[in-house]
TITORFI-89769 format. One line per 8 residues: number of its first residue (from 1); for each residue x, y, z of N, C-alpha, C. Coordinates in steps of 0.05 Angstrom, whole numbers. Layout:
<rs>
NUM) X/Y/Z/X/Y/Z/X/Y/Z ~ ...
</rs>
This chain:
<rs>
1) 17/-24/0/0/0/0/18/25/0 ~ 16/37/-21/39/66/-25/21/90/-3 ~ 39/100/12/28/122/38/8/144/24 ~ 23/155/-8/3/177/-14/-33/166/-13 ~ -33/142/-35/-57/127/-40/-71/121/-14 ~ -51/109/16/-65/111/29/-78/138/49 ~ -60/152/49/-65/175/67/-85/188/53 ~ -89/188/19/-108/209/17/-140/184/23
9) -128/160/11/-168/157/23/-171/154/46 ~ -152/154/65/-154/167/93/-178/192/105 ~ -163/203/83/-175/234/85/-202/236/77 ~ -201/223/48/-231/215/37/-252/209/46 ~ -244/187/67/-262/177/87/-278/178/110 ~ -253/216/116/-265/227/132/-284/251/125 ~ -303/252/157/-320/276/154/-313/295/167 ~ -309/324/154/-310/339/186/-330/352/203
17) -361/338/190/-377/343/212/-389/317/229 ~ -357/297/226/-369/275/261/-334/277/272 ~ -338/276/299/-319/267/317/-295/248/306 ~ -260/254/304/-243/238/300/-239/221/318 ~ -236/193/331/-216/185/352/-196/179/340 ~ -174/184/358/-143/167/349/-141/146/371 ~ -140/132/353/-149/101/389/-118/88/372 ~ -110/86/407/-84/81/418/-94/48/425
25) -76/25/429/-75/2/448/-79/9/481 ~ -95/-16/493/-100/-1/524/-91/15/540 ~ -59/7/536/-40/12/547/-8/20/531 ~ -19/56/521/-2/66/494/26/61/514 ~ 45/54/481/80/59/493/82/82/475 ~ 109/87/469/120/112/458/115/108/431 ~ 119/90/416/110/92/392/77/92/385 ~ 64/85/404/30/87/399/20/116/406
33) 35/134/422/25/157/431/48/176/412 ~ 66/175/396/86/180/383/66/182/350 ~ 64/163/341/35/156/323/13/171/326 ~ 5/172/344/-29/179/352/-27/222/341 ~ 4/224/361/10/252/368/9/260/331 ~ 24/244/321/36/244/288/13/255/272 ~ -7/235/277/-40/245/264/-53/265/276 ~ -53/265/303/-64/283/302/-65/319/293
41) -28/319/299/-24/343/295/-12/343/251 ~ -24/327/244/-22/329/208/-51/334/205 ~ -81/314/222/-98/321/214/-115/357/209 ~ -98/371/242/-102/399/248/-92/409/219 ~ -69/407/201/-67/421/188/-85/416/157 ~ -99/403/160/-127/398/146/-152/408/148 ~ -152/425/178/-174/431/185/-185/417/200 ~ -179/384/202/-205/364/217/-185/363/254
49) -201/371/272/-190/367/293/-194/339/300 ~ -183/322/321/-185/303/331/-182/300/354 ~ -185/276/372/-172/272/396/-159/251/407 ~ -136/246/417/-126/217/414/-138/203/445 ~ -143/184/438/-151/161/462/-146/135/467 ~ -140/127/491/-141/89/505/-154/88/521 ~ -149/53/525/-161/46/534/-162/40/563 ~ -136/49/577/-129/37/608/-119/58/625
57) -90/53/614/-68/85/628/-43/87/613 ~ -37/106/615/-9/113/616/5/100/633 ~ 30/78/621/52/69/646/81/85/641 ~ 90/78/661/129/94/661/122/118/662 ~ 147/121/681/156/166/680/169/166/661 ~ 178/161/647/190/164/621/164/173/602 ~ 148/165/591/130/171/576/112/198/586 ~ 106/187/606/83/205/622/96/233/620
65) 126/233/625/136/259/621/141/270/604 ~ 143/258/585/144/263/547/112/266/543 ~ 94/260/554/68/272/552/57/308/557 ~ 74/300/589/67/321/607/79/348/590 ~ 118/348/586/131/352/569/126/374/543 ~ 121/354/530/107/370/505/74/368/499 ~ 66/368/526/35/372/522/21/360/501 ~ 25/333/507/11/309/480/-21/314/496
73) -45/319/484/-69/315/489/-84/294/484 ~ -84/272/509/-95/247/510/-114/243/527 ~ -133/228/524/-155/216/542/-162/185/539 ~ -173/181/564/-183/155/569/-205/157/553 ~ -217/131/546/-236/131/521/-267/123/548 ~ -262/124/574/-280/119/592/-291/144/601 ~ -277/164/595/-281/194/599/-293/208/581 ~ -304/197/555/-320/199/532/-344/199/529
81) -369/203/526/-392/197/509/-387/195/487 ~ -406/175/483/-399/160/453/-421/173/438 ~ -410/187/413/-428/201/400/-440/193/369 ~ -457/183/362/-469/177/345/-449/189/318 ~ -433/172/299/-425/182/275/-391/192/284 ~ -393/178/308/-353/173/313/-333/161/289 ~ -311/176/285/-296/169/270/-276/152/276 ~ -273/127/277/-246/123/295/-224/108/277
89) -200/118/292/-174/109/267/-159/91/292 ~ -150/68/283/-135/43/302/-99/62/296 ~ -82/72/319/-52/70/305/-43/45/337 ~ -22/46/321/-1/19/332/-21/-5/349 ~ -41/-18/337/-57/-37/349/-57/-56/326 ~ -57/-83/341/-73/-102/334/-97/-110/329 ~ -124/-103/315/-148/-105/320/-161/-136/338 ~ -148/-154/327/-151/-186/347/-142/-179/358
97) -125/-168/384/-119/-174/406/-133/-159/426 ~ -133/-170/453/-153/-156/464/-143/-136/486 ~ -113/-131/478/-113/-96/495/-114/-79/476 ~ -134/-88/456/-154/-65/445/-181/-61/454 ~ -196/-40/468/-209/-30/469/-230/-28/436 ~ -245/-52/428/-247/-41/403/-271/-33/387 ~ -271/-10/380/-297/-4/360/-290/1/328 ~ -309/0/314/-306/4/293/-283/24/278
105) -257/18/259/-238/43/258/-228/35/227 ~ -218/55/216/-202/47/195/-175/35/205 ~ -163/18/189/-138/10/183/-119/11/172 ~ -95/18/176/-75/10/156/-52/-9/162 ~ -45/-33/154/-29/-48/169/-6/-56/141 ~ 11/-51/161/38/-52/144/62/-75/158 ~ 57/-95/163/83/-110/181/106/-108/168 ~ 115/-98/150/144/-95/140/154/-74/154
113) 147/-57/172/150/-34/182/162/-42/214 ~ 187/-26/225/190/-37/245/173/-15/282 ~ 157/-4/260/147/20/279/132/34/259 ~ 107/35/281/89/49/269/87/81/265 ~ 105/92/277/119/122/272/118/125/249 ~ 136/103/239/145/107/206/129/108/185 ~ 103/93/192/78/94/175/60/129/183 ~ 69/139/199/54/170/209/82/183/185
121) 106/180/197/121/188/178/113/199/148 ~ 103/164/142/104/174/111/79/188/104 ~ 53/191/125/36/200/115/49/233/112 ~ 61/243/137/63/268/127/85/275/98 ~ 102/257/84/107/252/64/94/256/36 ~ 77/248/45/48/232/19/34/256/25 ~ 37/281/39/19/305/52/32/329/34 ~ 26/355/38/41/374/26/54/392/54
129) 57/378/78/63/393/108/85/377/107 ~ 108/394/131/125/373/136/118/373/168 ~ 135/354/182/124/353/210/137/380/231 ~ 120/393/246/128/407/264/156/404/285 ~ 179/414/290/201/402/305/194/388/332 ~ 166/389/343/156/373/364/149/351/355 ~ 131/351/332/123/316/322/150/311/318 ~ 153/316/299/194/310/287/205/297/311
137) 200/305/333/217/286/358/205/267/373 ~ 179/276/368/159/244/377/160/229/366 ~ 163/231/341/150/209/319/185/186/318 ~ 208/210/328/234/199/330/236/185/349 ~ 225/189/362/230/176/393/214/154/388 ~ 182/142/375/174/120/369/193/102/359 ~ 206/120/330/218/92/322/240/88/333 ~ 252/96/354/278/98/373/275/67/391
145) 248/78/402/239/58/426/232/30/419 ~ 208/34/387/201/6/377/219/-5/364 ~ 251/1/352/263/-7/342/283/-19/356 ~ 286/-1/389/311/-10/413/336/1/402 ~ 333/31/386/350/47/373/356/28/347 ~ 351/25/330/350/14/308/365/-14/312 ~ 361/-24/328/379/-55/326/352/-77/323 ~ 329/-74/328/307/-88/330/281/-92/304
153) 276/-99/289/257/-102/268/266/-83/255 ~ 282/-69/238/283/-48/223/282/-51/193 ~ 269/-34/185/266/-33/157/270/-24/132 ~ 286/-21/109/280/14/98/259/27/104 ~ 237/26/102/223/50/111/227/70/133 ~ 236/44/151/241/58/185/267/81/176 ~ 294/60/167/312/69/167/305/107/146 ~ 286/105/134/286/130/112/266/141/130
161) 260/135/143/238/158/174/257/168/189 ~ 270/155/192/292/164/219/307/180/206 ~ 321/180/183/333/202/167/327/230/163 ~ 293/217/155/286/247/145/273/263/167 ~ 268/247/195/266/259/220/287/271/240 ~ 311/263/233/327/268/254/335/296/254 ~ 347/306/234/351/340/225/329/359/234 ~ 307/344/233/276/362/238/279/359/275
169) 280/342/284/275/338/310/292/352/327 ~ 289/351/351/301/363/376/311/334/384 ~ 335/331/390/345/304/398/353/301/415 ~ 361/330/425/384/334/447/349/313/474 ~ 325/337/473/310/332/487/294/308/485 ~ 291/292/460/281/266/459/296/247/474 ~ 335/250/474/341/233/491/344/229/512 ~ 344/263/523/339/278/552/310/244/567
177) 292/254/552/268/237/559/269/219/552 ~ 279/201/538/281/169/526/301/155/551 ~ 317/171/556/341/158/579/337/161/617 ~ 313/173/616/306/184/631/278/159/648 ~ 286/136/647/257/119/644/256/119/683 ~ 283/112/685/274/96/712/286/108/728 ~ 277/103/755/282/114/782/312/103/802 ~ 320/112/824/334/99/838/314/74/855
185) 292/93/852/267/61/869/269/40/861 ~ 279/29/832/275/13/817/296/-13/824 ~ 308/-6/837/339/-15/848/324/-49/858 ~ 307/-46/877/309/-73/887/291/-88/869 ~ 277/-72/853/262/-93/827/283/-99/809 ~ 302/-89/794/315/-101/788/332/-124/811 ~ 344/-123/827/362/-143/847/338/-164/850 ~ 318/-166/854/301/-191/847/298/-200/824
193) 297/-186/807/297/-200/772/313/-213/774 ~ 342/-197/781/362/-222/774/363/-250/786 ~ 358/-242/817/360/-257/836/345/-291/834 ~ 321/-285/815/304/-298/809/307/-312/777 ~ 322/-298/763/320/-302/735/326/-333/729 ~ 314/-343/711/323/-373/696/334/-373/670 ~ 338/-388/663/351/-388/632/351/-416/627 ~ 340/-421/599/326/-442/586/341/-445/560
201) 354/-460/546/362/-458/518/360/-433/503 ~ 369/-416/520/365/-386/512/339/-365/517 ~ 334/-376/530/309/-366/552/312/-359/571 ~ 313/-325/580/308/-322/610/280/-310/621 ~ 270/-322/638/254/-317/647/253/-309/681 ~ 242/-283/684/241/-273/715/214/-264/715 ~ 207/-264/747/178/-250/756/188/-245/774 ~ 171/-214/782/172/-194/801/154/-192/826
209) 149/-193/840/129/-196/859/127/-174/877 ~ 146/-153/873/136/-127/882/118/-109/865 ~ 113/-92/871/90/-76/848/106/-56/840 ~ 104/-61/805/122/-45/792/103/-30/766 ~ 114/-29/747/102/-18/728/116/-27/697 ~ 91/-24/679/95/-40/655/127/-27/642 ~ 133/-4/644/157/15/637/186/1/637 ~ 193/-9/671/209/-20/683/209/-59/667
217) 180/-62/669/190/-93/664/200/-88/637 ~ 191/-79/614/206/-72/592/235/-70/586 ~ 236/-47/605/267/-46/614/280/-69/612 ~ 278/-82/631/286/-104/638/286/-140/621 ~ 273/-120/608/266/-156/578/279/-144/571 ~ 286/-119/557/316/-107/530/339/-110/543 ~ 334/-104/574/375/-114/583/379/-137/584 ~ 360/-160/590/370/-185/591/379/-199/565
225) 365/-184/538/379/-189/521/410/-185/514 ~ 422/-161/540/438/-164/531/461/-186/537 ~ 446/-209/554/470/-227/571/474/-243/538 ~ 502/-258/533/500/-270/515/487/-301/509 ~ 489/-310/533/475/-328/530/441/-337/530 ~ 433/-307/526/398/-296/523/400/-289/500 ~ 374/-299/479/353/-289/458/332/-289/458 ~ 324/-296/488/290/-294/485/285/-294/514
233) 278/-265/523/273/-256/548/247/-250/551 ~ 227/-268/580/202/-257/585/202/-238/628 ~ 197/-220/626/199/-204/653/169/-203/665 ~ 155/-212/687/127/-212/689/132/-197/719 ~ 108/-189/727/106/-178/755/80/-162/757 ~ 74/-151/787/46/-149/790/47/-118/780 ~ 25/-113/779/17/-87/771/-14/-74/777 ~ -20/-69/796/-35/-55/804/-60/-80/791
241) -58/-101/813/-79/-126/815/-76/-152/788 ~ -51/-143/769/-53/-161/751/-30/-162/742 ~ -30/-176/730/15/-193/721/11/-178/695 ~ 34/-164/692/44/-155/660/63/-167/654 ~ 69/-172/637/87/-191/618/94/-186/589 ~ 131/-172/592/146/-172/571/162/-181/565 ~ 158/-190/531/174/-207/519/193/-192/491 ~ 218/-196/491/233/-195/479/248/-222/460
249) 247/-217/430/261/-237/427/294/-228/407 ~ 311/-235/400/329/-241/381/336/-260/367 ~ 321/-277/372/316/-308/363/309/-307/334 ~ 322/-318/314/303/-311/279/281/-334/279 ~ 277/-355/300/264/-379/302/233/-375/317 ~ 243/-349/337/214/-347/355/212/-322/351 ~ 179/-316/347/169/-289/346/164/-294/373 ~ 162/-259/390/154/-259/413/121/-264/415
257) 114/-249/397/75/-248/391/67/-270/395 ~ 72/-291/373/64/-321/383/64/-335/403 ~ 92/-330/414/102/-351/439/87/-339/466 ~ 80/-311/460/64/-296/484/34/-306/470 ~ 33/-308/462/9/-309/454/-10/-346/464 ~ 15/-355/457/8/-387/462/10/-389/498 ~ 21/-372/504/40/-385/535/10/-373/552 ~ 4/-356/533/-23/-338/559/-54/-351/545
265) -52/-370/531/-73/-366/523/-90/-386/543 ~ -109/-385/543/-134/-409/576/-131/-381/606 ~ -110/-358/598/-101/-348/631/-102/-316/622 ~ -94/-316/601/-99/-281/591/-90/-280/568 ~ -83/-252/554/-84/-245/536/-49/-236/528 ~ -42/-243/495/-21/-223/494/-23/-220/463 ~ 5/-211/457/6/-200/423/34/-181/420 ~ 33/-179/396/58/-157/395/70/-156/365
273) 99/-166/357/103/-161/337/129/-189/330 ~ 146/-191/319/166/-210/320/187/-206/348 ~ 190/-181/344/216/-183/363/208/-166/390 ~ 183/-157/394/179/-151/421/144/-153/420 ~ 142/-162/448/107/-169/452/97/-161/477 ~ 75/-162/487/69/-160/514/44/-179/520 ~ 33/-178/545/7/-193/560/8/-184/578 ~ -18/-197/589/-36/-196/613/-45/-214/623
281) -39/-225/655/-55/-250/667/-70/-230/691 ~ -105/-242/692/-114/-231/718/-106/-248/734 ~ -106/-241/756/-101/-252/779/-109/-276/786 ~ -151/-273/784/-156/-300/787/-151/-325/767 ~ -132/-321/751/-120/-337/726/-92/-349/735 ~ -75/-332/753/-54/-333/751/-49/-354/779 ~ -32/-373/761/-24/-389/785/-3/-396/795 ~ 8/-371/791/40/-378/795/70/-368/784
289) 98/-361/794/103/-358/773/114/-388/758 ~ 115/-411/774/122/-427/762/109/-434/734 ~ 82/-437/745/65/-448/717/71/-431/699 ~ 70/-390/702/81/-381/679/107/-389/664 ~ 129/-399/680/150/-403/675/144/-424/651 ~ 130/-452/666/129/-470/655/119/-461/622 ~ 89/-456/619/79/-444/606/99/-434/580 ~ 120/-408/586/138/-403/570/154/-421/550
297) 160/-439/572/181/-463/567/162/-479/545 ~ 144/-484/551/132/-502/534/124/-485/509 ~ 115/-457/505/110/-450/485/138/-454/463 ~ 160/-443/466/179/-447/462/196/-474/455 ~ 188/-486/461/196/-520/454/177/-528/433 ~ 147/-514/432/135/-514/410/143/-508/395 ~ 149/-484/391/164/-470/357/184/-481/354 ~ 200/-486/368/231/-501/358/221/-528/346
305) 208/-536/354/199/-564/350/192/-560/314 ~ 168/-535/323/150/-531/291/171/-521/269 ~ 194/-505/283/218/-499/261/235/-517/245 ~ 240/-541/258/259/-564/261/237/-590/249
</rs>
């Protein structure tokens, strides 16, 4: 799908006498609110206002402050009346998975793409605007984060977003805020990760049992990639009444999406992309971290199995 062709029946499709949503995943990361920010502030220079929305919360001071920051305007989609003749546009979501909140939206799905930045990218491309030096650093910072600074899914497209963004952007302050994730509090959640961690034929797996936040376990699935004897890191822990769970892979054999996807499935939900994924177990599902452990293990012996 070429960006002009798509961006203008984008436009086509819209009205500007009903309501835009920009619907984010439940729980936006930097490239979903990076995206959301991308459209919204290309649609303003069309005339059609919008408003971006999710479905849960904002996690990490890292983000929240890149919100707060440059004043991204977001809402919970529970803080809404739903108004007869809503427009709604899906960015960085999966429509099957279910940390979508989901109503009716247009689509555009591109998996060759290693970040959905890059697809906002090209719309302002395929536009006659270029991006403002504030999108310019959001939309940089998406593909920064979803790419793990370009070492992770990258694509030409990404690689020709990040080019033609970086000169436009403020970098000094995207990395100010990109490096900026975690706390000194964080200290004994990590010393339990480790403390706890397993490793499986290239599997590590840790759970947290203090209450942390989806930001940190993240964290902590991209460093364990960096031990060498890890390609496929899952980090779980509670979170305000329910287990979050991130997965990292480097594996060319296991997508993270699947293997999260198989390991939660009878107990919760997950999804993602090849090389990074997430989930959710409620509580009254969750039995353990062994069984998750187990769980992992076995998804994983599946694909190798299905590869081989």
């Amino acid at each position: 799908m070429e960006s002009e062709k798509s961006f203008d029946a984008l436009l086509l499709g819209l009205s500007p006498d009903h309501r835009i949503l920009i619907q984010t995943h439940d729980f936006p990361d930097f490239d979903a609110i990076a995206s959301a920010y991308g459209l919204f502030c290309l649609f303003e220079t069309y005339g059609l206002p919008a408003t971006i929305v999710y479905g849960e919360e904002i996690q990490g001071f890292s983000l929240g402050e890149t919100i707060r920051t440059l004043k991204i305007p977001v809402q919970r989609i529970k803080d809404l009346t739903p108004v007869k003749g809503d427009q709604v546009i899906l960015v960085d979501s999966c429509p099957g998975n279910k940390n979508v909140t989901l109503i009716p939206a247009y689509r555009d799905i591109r998996d060759q793409y290693g970040s959905c930045s890059t697809l906002i990218y090209e719309y302002y491309a395929g536009s006659s605007f270029q991006p403002s030096k504030t999108v310019a650093t959001v939309l940089l910072m998406g593909i920064m984060m979803d790419t793990n600074y370009l070492t992770r899914g990258v694509g030409p497209a990404d690689l020709a977003a990040f080019t033609g963004l970086y000169f436009k952007a403020d970098w000094v302050s995207g990395n100010y805020l990109l490096n900026n994730s975690l706390s000194v509090t964080n200290v004994p959640i990590f010393q339990e990760g480790l403390e706890h961690m397993r490793v499986y034929k290239g599997f590590a797996f840790t759970f947290i049992s203090k209450e942390t936040d989806s930001d940190t376990i993240a964290v902590m699935a991209d460093d364990y990639l960096r031990f060498h004897e890890v390609a496929f890191s899952v980090v779980a822990g509670l979170n305000q009444g329910e287990i979050k769970v991130s997965v990292r892979s480097e594996d060319p054999g296991l997508a993270a999406s699947k293997v999260v996807r198989r390991a939660l499935y009878g107990i919760g939900f997950g999804g993602g992309h090849y090389h990074m994924g997430g989930g959710t177990v409620h509580l009254t599902n969750f039995h353990g971290p062994d069984d998750l452990y187990e769980r992992f293990r076995s998804a994983i012996d599946h694909y190798i199995h299905e590869g081989t």
